[in-house]
C-alpha positions as CSV (number, residue, x, y, z in Angstrom):
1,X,7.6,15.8,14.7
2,X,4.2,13.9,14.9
3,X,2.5,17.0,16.3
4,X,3.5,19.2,12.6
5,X,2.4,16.1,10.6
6,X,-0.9,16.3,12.6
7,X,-1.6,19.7,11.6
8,X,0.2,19.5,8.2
9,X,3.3,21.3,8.5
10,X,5.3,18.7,7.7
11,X,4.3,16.0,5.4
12,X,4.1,12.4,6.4
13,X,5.8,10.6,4.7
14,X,5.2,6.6,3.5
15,X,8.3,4.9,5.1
16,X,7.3,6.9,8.6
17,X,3.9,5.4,8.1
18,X,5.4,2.0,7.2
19,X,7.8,2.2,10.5
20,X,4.1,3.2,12.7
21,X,2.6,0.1,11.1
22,X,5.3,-2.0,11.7
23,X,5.6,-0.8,15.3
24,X,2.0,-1.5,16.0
25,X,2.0,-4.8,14.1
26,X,-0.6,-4.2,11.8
27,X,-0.6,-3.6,8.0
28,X,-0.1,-0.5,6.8
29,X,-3.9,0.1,5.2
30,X,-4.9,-0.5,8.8
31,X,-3.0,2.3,10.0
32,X,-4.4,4.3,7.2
33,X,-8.1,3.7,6.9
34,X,-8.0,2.2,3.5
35,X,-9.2,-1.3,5.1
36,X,-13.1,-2.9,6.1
37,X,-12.7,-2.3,9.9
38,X,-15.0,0.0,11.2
39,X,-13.5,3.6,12.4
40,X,-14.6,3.7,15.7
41,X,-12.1,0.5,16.5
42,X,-9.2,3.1,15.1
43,X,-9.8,5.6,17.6
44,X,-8.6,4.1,20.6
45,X,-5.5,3.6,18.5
46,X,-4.5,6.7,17.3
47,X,-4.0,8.5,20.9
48,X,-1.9,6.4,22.2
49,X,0.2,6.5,19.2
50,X,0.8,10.4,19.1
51,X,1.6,10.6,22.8
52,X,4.1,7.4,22.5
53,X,5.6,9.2,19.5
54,X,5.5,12.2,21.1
55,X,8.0,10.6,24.1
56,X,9.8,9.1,21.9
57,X,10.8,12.0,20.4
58,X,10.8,14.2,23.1
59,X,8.2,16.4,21.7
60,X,5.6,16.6,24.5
């Protein structure tokens, strides 16, 4: 499921990106870029996320 939102076949939706914000205890413009911290802190967050997701849904 997190693999076709990667790559746009399916679309993400906001209470999936609420729930992944939640999760990871941070807010939600965090998750999505929309705050001051600098991108290159975000990138050691987003591959761990995909390949938890991906476990989690047994879509490895």
């Amino acid at each position: 499921m997190v693999n076709q939102m990667e790559c746009g076949a399916r679309p993400v939706s906001d209470d999936f990106v609420s729930a992944v914000a939640h999760v990871l205890n941070i807010d939600v413009t965090t998750l999505t870029g929309q705050n001051s911290m600098p991108d290159h802190r975000l990138d050691g967050l987003v591959a761990p996320i995909l390949v938890a997701c991906d476990h989690a849904w047994g879509t490895e």
